[in-house]
C-alpha positions as CSV (number, residue, x, y, z in Angstrom):
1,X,2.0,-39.1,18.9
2,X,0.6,-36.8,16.0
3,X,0.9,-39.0,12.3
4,X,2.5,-36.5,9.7
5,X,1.1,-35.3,6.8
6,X,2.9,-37.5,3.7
7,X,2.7,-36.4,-0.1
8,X,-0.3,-38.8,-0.5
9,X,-2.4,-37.2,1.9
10,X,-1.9,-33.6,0.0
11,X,-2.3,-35.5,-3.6
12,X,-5.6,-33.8,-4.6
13,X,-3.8,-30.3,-4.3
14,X,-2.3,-28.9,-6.9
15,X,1.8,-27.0,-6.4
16,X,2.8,-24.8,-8.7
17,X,7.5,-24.7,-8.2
18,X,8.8,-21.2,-8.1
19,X,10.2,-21.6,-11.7
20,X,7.0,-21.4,-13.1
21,X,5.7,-18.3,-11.4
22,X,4.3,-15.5,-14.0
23,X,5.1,-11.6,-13.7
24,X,2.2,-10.6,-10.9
25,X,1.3,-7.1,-11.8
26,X,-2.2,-7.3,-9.9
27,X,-2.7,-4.2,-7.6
28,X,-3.6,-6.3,-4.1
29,X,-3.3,-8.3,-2.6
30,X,0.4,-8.0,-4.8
31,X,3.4,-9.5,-5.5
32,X,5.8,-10.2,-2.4
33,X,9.8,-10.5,-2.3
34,X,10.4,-14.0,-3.9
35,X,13.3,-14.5,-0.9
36,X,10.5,-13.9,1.6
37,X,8.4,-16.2,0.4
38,X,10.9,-18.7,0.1
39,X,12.0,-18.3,4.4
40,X,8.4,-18.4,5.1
41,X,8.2,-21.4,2.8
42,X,11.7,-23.1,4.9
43,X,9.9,-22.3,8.4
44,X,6.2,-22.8,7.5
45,X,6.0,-26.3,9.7
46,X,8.2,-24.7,12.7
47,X,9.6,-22.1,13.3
48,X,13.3,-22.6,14.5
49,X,13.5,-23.4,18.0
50,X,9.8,-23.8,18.7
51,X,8.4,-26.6,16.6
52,X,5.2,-25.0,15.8
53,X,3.8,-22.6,12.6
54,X,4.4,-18.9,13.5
55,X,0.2,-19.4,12.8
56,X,0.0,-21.8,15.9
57,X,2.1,-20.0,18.4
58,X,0.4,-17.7,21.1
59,X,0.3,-14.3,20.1
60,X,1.0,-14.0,24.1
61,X,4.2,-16.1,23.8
62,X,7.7,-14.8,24.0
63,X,8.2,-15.6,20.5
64,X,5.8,-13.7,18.7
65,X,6.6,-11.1,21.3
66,X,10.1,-11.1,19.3
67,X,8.5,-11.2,15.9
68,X,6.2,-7.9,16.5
69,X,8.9,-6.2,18.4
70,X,11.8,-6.8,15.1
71,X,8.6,-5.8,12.8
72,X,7.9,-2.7,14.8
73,X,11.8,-2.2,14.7
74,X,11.9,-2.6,11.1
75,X,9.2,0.1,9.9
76,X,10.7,2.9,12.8
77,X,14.1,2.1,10.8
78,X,13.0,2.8,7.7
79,X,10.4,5.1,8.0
80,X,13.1,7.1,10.7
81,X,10.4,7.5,13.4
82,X,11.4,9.2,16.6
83,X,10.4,7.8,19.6
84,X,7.0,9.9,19.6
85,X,5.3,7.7,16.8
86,X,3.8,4.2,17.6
87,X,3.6,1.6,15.3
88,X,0.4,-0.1,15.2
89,X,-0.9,-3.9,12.9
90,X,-4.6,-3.7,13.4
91,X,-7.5,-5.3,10.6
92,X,-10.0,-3.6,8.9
93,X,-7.7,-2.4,6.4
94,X,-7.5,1.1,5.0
95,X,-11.0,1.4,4.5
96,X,-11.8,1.1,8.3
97,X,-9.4,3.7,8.8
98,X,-11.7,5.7,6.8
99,X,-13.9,5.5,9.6
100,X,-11.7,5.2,12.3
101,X,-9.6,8.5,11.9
102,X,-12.7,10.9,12.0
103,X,-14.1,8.6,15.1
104,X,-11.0,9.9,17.1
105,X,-10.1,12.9,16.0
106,X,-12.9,14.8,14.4
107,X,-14.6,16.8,17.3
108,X,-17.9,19.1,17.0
109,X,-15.6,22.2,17.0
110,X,-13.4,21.6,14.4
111,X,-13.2,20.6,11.0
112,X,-10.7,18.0,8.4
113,X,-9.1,18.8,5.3
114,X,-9.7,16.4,2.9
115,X,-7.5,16.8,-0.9
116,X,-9.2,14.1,-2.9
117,X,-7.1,12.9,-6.3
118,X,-8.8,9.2,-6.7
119,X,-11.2,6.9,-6.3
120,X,-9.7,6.2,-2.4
121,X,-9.6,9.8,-1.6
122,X,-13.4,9.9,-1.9
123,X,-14.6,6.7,-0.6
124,X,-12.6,8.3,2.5
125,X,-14.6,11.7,2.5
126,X,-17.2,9.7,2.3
127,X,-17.1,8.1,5.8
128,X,-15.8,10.5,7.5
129,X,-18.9,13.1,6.8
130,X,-20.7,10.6,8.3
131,X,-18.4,11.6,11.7
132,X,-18.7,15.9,11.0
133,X,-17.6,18.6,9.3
134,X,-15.2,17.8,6.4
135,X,-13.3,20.3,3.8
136,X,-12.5,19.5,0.5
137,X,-9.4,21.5,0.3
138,X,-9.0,20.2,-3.1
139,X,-10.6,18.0,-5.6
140,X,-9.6,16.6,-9.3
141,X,-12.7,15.0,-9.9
142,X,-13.9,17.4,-12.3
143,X,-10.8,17.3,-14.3
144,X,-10.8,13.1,-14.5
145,X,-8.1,12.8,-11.7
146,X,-5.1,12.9,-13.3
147,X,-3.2,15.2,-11.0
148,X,-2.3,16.3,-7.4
149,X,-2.8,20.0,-6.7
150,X,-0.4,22.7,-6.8
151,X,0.4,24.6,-3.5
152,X,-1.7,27.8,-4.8
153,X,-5.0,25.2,-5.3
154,X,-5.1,24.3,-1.4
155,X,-8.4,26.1,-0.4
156,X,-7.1,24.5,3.8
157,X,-9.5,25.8,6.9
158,X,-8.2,27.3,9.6
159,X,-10.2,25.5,12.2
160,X,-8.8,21.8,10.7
161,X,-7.9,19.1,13.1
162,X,-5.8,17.2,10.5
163,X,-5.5,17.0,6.3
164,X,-6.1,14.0,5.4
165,X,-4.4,12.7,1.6
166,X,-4.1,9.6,-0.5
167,X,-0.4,9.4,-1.4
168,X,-0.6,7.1,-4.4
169,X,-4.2,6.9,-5.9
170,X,-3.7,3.2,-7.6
171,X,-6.8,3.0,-9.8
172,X,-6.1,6.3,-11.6
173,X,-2.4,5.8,-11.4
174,X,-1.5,9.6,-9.4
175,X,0.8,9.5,-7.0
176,X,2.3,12.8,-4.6
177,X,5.8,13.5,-5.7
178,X,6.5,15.4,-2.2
179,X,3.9,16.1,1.0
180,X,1.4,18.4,0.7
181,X,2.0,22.2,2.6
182,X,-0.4,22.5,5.2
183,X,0.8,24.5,7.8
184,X,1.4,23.4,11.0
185,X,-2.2,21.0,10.4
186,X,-1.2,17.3,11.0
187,X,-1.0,15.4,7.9
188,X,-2.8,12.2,8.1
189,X,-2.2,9.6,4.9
190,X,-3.2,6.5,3.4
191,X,0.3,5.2,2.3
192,X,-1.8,1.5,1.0
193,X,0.1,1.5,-2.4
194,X,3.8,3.4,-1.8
195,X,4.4,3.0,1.9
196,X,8.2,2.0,2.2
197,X,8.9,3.0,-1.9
198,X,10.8,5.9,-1.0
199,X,11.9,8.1,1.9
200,X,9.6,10.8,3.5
201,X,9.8,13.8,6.0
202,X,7.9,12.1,8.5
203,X,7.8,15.1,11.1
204,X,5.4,16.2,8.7
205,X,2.8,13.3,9.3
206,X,0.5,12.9,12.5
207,X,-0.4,9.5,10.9
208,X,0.1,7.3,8.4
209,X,-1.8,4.3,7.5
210,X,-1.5,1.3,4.7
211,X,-2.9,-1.9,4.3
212,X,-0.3,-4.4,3.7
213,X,-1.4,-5.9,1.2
214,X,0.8,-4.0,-1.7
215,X,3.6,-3.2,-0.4
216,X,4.5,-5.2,2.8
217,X,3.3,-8.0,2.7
218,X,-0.3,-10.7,2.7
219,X,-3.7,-9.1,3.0
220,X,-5.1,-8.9,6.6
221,X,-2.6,-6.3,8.3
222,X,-3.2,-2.5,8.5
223,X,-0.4,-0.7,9.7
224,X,-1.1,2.3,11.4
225,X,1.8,5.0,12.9
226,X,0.3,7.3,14.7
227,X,1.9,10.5,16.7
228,X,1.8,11.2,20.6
229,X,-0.1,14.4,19.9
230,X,-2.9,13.2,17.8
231,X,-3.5,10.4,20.3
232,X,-4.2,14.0,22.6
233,X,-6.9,14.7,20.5
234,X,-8.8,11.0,20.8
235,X,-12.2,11.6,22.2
236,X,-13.6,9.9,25.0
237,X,-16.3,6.5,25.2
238,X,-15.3,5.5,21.9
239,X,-15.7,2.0,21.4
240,X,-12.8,-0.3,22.7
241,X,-11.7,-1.5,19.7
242,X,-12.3,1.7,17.9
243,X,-9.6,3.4,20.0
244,X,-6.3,4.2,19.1
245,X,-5.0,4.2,22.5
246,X,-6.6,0.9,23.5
247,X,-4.0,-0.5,20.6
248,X,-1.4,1.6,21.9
249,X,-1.4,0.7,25.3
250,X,-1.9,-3.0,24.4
251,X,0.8,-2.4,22.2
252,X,-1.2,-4.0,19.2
253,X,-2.2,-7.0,20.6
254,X,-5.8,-6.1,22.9
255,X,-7.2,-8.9,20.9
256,X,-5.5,-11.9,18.4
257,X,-3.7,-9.9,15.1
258,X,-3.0,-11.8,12.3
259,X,0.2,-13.5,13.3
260,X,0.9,-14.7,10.1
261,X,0.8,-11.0,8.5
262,X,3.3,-9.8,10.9
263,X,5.8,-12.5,10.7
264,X,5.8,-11.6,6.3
265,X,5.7,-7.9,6.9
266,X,8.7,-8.5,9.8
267,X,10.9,-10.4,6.6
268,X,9.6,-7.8,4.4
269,X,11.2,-5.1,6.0
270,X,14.4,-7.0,6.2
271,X,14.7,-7.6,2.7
272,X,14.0,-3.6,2.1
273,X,16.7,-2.9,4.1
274,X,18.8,-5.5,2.6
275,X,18.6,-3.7,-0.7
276,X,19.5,-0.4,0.7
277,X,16.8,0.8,3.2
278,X,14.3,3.2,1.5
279,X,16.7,5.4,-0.8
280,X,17.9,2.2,-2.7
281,X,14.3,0.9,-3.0
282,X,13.6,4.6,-4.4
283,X,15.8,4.1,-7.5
284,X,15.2,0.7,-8.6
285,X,11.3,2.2,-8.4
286,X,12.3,4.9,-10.4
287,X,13.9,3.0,-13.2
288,X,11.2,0.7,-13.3
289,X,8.8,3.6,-13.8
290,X,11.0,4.8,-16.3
291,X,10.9,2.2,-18.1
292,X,7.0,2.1,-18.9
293,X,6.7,5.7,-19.2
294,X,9.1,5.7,-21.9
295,X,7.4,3.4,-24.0
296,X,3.8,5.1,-23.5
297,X,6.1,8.8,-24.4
298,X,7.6,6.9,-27.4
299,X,4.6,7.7,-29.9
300,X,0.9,7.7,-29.3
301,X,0.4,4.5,-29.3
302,X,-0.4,4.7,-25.7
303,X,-1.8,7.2,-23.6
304,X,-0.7,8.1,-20.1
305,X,-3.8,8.7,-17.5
306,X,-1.7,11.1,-15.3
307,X,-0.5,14.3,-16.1
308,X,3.2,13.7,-15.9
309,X,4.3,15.3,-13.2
310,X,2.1,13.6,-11.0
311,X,2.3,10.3,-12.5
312,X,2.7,7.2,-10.7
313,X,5.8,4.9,-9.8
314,X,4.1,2.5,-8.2
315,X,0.8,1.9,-10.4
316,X,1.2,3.3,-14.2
317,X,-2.1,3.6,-15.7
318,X,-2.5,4.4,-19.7
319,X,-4.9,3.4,-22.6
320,X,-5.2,2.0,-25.9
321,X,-7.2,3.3,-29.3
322,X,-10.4,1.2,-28.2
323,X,-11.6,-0.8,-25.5
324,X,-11.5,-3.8,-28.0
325,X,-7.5,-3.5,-28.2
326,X,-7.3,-3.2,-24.4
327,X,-9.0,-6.3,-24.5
328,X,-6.7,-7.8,-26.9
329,X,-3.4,-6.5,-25.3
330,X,-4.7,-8.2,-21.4
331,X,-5.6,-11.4,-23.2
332,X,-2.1,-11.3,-25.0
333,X,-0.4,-10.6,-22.1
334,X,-1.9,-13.1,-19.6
335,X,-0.8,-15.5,-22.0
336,X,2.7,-14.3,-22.4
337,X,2.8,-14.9,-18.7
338,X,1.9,-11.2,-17.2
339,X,-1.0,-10.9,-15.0
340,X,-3.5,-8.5,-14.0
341,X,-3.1,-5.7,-16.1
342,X,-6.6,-5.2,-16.6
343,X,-7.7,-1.6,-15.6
344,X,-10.0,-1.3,-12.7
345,X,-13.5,-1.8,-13.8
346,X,-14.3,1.9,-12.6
347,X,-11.7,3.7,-15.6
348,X,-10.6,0.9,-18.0
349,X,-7.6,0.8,-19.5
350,X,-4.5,-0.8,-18.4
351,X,-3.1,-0.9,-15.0
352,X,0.9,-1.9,-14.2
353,X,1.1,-2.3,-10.5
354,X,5.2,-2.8,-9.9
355,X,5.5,-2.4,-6.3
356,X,8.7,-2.7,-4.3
357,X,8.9,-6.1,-4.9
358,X,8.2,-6.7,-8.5
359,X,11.2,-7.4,-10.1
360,X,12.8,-5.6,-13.3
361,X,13.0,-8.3,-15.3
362,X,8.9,-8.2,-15.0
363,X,8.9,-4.8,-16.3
364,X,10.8,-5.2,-19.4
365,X,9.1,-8.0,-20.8
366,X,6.0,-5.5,-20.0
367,X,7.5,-3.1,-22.2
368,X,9.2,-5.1,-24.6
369,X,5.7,-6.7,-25.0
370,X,4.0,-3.1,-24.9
371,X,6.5,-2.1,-28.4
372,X,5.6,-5.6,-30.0
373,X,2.3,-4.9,-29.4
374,X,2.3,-1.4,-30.7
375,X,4.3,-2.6,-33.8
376,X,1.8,-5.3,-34.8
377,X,-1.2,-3.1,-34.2
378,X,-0.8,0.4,-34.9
């Protein structure tokens, strides 16, 4: 018989109680649904009934069979997928999909739309030249990204397979307030940072892809939804594990996923639809947003990145006077108990990532700090 694992035998390891846990604004791997963590916490050991870690059970076994099959249940729900979309937790995360997506779809005879508004957007044009012809149907680079395009600044090709767009472009802080129009071409999205914040008109989308890692749950889980049709367009003597359908047949499990990710994202989507699916998620993100943006509006203090109607909800980005008072208001912050609100090292600045799960109370001591702040040094 196996000798349990006592307090002593864990004293060189350091626990930090849930009361003392700060306001997580980092942009991934991100904050997750205190109640989640807590059940994952209560069933860590064993899972009920089966007396083993969900990260010890056979990914083969009827009981992970039941955890995949409610997670898969949970983002159709939500998302309001009809029965011609699969849902898909591969690895990799969204930058394999880079790759991956012009693998299978991108044939000699055609081309891919690419609208490029961050940092992602082009590290995704970027592998999938490598795979053919691409089209930049529009780009912000020039202009510092701080905006999606308007309909009249699509420059789409005819002969495009898909058009491929970053929804919510974390590092400059833009984010798509509706899809973009492109015809009857196959949208195809990297949802990392605002999958599940708010509904969508998912006819629209051919595929969608996140990492889970923001939004859904631990690092180590891409989801991927992808649409009977474009699974028509795969090409052949791919690699196996480069091919959507091998996932789809095998119903995501050709080789070992990463139970543990599953089992979080599975109690993830229960707790999104335990605070009103997608459309009550949608306005607690909204007044959240709201609440920054009205500080950085206030006075000039504080300067938004994004051109305001394109401005994020999930990751507000803005900037000081100097790089010396960014400086000053992270290290003030971190020690008021908020953080990560460094910019990325690429732009600078400030970076507030309040993701579905970051709570409200977070987000006013962010800006009652931010008018404190402004007070004592403008």
């Amino acid at each position: 018989m196996s000798t349990p694992v006592t307090t002593s035998d864990a004293s060189n390891l350091n626990f930090t109680k849930a009361s003392e846990r700060i306001y997580n604004f980092s942009a991934g791997p991100a904050v997750i649904p205190l109640p989640v963590l807590e059940r994952a916490q209560a069933e860590m050991l064993a899972l009920p009934g089966v007396g083993m870690s969900v990260m010890e059970i056979s990914h083969r076994s009827k009981k992970f069979e039941e955890i995949i099959g409610s997670a898969t249940s949970g983002v159709s729900r939500l998302l309001g997928l009809t029965d011609d979309y699969h849902v898909l937790f591969l690895q990799g995360g969204a930058s394999l999909q880079f790759s991956q997506i012009p693998m299978n779809f991108l044939t000699e005879d055609k081309t891919a739309d690419y609208i490029v508004t961050g940092s992602w957007g082009k590290k995704a044009v970027k592998e999938a030249k490598r795979e053919g012809t691409i089209n930049i149907a529009f780009t912000a680079q020039e202009e510092g990204f701080k905006r999606v395009p308007k309909a009249e600044d699509l420059k789409l090709d005819a002969n495009s397979v898909y058009c491929h767009f970053t929804t919510n472009e974390t590092i400059e802080g833009v984010q798509f307030q509706t899809e973009p129009d492109a015809g009857d071409v196959p949208l195809v999205a990297d949802m990392s940072s605002d999958i599940m914040s708010r509904p969508i008109d998912v006819k629209k989308y051919g595929m969608i892809y996140a990492g889970a890692q923001k939004n859904l749950g631990p690092s180590g889980v891409t989801l991927v939804i992808v649409r009977d049709d474009m699974l028509k367009l795969v090409k052949d003597n791919l690699h196996t594990m480069l091919d959507y359908r091998t996932h789809v047949e095998n119903k995501s499990l050709y080789n070992t996923p990463n139970t543990w990710g599953i089992y979080i994202l599975d109690l993830v989507c229960q707790w999104v639809e335990g605070k009103g699916g997608l459309n009550g998620i949608q306005q607690q993100n909204e007044a959240k947003a709201k609440m920054i943006y009205d500080v950085i509006d206030a006075n000039d203090f504080y300067r938004g990145h994004a051109d305001v109607d394109s401005r994020s909800r999930m990751t507000p980005t803005f900037r000081l006077g100097s790089e010396d008072l960014e400086k000053q208001f992270v290290k003030e912050a971190d020690a008021e108990g908020m953080n990560g609100l460094k910019g990325h090292r690429s732009v600078g600045g400030i970076r507030a990532s309040i993701y579905n799960a970051f709570p409200v109370e977070g987000v006013k001591a962010l800006t009652d700090f931010m008018q404190h702040f402004a007070q004592r040094n403008g």
